[in-house]
N, C-alpha and C positions, 0 to 999 in steps of 0.2 A: 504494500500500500504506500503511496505516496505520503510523505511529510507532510507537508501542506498542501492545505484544502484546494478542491478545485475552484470551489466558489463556495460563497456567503451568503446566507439567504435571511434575512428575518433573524439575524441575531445566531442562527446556525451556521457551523461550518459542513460544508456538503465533499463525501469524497467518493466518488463513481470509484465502482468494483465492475471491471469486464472482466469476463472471460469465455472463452469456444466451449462451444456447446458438444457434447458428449456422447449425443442421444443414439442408440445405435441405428442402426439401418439396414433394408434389405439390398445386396446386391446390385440390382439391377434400376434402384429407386433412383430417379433425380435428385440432384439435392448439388448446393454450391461447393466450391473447395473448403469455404471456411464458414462457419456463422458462429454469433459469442451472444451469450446469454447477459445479463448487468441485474448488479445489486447496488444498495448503497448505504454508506455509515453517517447519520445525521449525529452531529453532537454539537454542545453549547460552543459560540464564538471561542475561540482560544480554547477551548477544550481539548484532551486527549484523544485520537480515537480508536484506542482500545481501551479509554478505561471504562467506567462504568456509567459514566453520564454521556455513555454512546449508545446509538440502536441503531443494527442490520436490516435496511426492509429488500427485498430479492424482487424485481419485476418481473411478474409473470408475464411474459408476452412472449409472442412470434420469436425465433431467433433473431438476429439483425444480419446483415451481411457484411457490415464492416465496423472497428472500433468507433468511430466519431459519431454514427448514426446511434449505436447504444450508450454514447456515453450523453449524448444531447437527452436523449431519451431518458435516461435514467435523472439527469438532473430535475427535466420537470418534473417526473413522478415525488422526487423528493419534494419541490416546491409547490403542489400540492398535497404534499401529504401534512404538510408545515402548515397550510392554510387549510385545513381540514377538509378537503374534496376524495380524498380514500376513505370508503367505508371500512372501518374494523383497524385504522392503522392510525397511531397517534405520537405526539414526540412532546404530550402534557409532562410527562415525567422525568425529561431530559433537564 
C-alpha cells in the first residue's frame, strides 16, 4: 500500500487497493489479458492506514480492464460511501 493517500475526501484520507482479478475460467471463454478487481482503506485525515481508525470496503463490481479505470472507480465509491449513498456501509466510527 502506498504511504500517502491518494486523495482527501471530507476530512478522510482515501487509499485505492487494485488488484487482477483471479477468477478462474473455462478454456475456450473470452475474457481480456488482464482485469483487476479494487478495494479501499478510508481512514481519518492524517490517520494511519492500518491502524485501527481504518476501514477496508472491496467494490463489488465488473472487473475493470485497466488500473486507472479501477482506481477512479474505487475512489468515488469511497466518496460516496463518506457521504452516505452505500446502503449497509458507513465510516461513522472512523
Amino acid at each position: 500500500m502506498d504511504t500517502y493517500p491518494s486523495a482527501t475526501y471530507k476530512g478522510y484520507d482515501l487509499y485505492p487497493l487494485v488488484y487482477r482479478d483471479t477468477v478462474e475460467r473455462a478454456w475456450r471463454e473470452p475474457r481480456p489479458d488482464r482485469s483487476f478487481k479494487a478495494a479501499v482503506v478510508i481512514c481519518r485525515e492524517g490517520g494511519r492506514p492500518e491502524g485501527e481508525q481504518a476501514r477496508t470496503f472491496r467494490l463489488n463490481a465488473t472487473p475493470w480492464d485497466n488500473v486507472g479505470e479501477a482506481r477512479r472507480a474505487v475512489l468515488r465509491y469511497a466518496e460516496d460511501i463518506i457521504n452516505g449513498l452505500v446502503a449497509g456501509e458507513s465510516v461513522v466510527l472512523l
